[in-house]
Each structure stands twice: as C-alpha cells, then as structure tokens.
N, C-alpha and C positions, 0 to 999 in steps of 0.2 A: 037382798038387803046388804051394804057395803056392811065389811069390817070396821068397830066403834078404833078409833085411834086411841092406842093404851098412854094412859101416864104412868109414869114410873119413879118415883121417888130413889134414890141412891147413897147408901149409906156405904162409906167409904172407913173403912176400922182397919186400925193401929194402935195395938197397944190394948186391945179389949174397949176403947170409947169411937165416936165418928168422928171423924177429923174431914177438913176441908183446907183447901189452897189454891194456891195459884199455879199449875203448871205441876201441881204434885210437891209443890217446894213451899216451906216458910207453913208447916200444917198449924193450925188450930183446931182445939177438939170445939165437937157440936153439938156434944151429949149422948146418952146412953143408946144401945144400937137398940135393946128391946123396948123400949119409953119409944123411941124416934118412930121406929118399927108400928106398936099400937097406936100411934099417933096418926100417921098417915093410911093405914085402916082404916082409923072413925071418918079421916077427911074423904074417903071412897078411891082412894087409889087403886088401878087397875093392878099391879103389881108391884113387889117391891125386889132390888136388887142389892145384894150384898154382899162387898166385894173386900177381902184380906188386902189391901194396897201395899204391907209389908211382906207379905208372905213371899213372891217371889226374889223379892231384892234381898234378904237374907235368910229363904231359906228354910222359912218356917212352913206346917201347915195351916188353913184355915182352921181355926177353934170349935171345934165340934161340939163342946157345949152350947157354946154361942147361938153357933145354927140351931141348936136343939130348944136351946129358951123364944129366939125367934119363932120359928114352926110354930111354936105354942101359944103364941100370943096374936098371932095374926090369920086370917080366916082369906089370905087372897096367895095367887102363886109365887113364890119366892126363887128367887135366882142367887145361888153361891159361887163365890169364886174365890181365885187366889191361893194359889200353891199346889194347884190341880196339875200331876203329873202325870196318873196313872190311871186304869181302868178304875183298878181297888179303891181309889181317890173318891172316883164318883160314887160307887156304889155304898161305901162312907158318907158321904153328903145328903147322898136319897134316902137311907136308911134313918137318918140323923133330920127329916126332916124337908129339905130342899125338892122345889117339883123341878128345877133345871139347875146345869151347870156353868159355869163360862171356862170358858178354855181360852187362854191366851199363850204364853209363854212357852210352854210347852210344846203345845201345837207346832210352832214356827222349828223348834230345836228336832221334834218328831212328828211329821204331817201325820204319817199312815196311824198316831193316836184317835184319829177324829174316826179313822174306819174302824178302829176297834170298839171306841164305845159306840158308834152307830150301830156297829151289829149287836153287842149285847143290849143296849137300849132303847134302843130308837134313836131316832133324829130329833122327835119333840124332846128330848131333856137336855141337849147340848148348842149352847149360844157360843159362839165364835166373838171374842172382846177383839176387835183392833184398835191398838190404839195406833195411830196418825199422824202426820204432820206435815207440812207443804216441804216437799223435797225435790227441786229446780233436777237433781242427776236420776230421780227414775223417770221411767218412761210417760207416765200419767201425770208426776206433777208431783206426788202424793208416796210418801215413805210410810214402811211400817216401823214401829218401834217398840221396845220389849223395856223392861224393869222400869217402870211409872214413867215412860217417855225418856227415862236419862240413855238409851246405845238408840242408834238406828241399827237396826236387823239389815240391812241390807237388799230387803224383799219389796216390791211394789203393791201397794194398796191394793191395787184394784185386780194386780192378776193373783193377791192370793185372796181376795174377796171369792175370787171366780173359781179357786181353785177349790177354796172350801166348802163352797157350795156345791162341787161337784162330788167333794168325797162324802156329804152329806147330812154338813149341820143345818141345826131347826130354822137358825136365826142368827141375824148378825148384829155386834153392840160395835158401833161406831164410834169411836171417841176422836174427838179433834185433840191433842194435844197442846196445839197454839191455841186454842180458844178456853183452853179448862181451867174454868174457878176463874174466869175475865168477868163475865155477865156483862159480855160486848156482845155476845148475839151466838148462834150456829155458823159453822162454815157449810153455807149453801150449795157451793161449788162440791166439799166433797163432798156432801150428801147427794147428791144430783149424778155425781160422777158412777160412784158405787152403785146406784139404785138404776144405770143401766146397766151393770156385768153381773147383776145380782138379784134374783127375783125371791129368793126368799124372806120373812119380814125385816125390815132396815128397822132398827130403834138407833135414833140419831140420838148422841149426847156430847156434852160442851159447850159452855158458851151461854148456857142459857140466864136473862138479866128481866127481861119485860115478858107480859101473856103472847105478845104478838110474835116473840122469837118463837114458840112455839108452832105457831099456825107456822108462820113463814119455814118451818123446819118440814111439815108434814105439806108445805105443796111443793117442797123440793123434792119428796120423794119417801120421808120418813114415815112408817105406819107406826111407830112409836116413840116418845120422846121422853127422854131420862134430865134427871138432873139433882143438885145436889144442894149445894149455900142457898141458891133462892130458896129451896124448902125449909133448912135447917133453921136459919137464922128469922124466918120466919117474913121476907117480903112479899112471898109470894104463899098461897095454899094451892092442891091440887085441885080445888075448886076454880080459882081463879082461872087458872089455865085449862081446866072443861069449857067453863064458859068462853073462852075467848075462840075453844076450837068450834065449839057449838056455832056461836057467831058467826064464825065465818063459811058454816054451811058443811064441818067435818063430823059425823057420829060420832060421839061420844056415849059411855056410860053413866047414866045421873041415877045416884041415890039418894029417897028423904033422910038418910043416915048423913050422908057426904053432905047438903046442904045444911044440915044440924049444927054438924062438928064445925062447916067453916065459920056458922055465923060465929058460934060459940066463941069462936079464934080469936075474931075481930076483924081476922083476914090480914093480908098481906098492905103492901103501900097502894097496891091497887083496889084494896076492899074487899071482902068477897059480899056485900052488902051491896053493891052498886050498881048504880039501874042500871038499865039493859041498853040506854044509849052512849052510856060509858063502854062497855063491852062491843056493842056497832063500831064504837069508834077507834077503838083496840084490835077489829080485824079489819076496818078500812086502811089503819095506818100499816096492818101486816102487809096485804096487799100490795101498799103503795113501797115497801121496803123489797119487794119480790119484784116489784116492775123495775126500779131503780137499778139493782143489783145485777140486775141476768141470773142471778146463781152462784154469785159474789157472797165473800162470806160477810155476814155483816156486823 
C-alpha cells in the first residue's frame, strides 16, 4: 500500500501570535497558534508544524510553553523549530511536547549537530528546514539561505540536501523562498531537483495559492505538502486539498471528523462542499499545469 501524502498546516509565530507574509517581510498576525493549532485537527490535518520565524534572526529561543500548550490541544504529530542550536535544545522540545524537530540554521553554521542528535535520538525526530532560492552562481541553480531567507549561506541546495541526508535526517522541509506567502504556485523545478539527491521524505512548502498546487507539488516529487496564508486566512481547508490529492489518484488520509469540521467551515473559495466534478476538474487542470511547465515553478 503507497504512503497517504501528509498535509501540513504551518503556523509561522512572532511574538507569541502566527503571523504570515510575503517573502518573510511586511508580516501580519493570523491568530492564536493553539486556536489555529485545534483548528486544523478537527479539519483532519495529517500534521502540524511550528516554526519560531524570530528566533534565529534575534536570538531568541522557541517558547516552550507554547509548545507545551500546543502538545495539549492537539492529538496529531507536531514539528518545532526555531532557535534550535543544541542537542539540549531538542531534548527541551521533546520533553515539552514536540514528536520532531527542525533544524535549520544551525545545522549550516555546525553540520556534525545533525550527527549528534541522530545518535541520541534517532533520525525520526529531526527534519532538516532549507530554506531556498533560485541562485544563477551555485552549481544547481539553487541557493541555500539562513535568517528568514534575508543572507545566502553560501551552500548549494541540493549538495547539502544530499549531504544531510547522509549524516542522517528523518526528513526534509523544503521552502521556496521566491515563492513564499506569493500563492503563485510551488517551485516545481526545485522540488524535482531535490527529490533526485534525496530519497528521504520531501515535504514541499511555498507558494501554495489553488488545491491543484498541491497535486502538482506531490507529482514533482513531494510526499508532503505544507503551507500557511491559504489555511490561516481561511481560502483553502485541508480538506480541500485531500480532496483535490485524492482526485487525482494520490492516498490520502480521510476522516468523518475532517469532513465534519470542513463542512462546518464552509470551506475555503474553493468549497469544501463541492461536488466531485469540481474536484476532477481541480486535478485535470493540476495535471495540465505539470505538462505545461516540465518542472517549472509555477
């Protein structure tokens, strides 16, 4: 039986509320992280991630009550990050609630961190965040970048996608940097790119605007797809986006709880009420956006 492709909702906190933007710049808050949190729960979210966006750019750690009030309010796996520098860091987090970590920042300034928490904890608890961007002077196209996308690190995507994967994280969180808080689409290309130097699970994020960015993101290569303003602001539910992956032929997870809570919603611009030829029609145009593109981001 294939793997159900996870959604992931992404609560992005500054400041103690979720904030969203474009590019990480000009934030608005999007409301409470444990309300957002139980929210997408009831909607049957496969996961949820939650990530300190301030914390490395000044310094701070992630809010460990925070994480603690989350843990408690929600019954699916949760992912913390943000300001994660040390072993002790994580072991704080897991204690505190969190079933994985993200390691970004850090990582890049000390690789051999990811071989130390691999040995005390395993590989399942640590996701490696890159965030990304199209950069014409590395080798693949494709820059990594540290403190909410403002320095380029100076490192190529995809050899330290490869390189991380070697030292032995669970999983990789992909961020497009050009594409984030646009809801122009996924960058195909880098997802396609990564998801050959890298076989452990890819959760694509950025970009995401319509249900069919989604499909079109998991036949680039993505086994999981994150996202953040379509949830918050309420265009899209994670229902919407089951069904559109369902449609077009990818597992998903469906709950009578998750169909409950969408109708209850109302649903996003696209419904979550709406018949099933609307949703055909939502992964015929994914499709036809995946022919057009090659791998192009769209």
């Amino acid at each position: 039986m294939s793997v159900a492709i996870r959604v992931i909702p992404c609560l992005d906190v500054a400041g103690g509320q979720v904030v969203k933007g474009v590019n990480f710049l000009d934030l608005r808050q999007a409301g409470d992280p444990v309300e957002l949190a139980a929210r997408y729960d009831a909607q049957g979210a496969d996961e949820l991630t939650f990530l300190d966006i301030s914390a490395s750019a000044e310094g701070r750690a992630t809010t460990l009550e925070m994480v603690r009030r989350c843990a408690e309010t929600v019954f699916i796996p949760l992912t913390v990050g943000g300001g994660v520098s040390a072993v002790d860091d994580v072991d704080r987090l897991l204690r505190h609630g969190a079933d994985k970590v993200g390691l970004n920042t850090a990582a890049l300034a000390r690789p051999q961190l990811i071989d130390q928490i691999v040995r005390r904890f395993g590989s399942q608890v640590l996701v490696l965040s890159i965030d990304a961007r199209r950069q014409p002077d590395q080798p693949s196209g494709f820059g990594v970048t540290t403190h909410g996308g403002r320095r380029a690190a100076g490192v190529d995507a995809l050899a330290w996608a490869r390189q991380a994967q070697d030292r032995g994280v669970g999983e990789i969180l992909l961020n497009s940097m050009d594409a984030d808080g646009t809801t122009a689409g996924f960058d195909l290309a880098m997802i396609a790119a990564v998801r050959q130097v890298a076989s452990v699970p890819l959760i694509a994020s950025g970009g995401a605007g319509r249900p069919e960015d989604f499909v079109a993101a998991v036949a680039a290569g993505a086994d999981a797809v994150l996202a953040a303003s379509v949830f918050h602001y309420g265009r899209l539910t994670v229902n919407d986006v089951k069904r559109a992956l369902a449609a077009a032929g990818h597992p998903v997870r469906l709950t009578a709880g998750a169909e409950a809570a969408a109708g209850d919603s109302g649903g996003g611009e696209s419904g979550s009420g709406g018949t099933a030829t609307g949703v055909a029609a939502v992964a015929a145009g994914a499709a036809s956006i995946a022919a057009e593109t090659g791998g192009r981001a769209v």
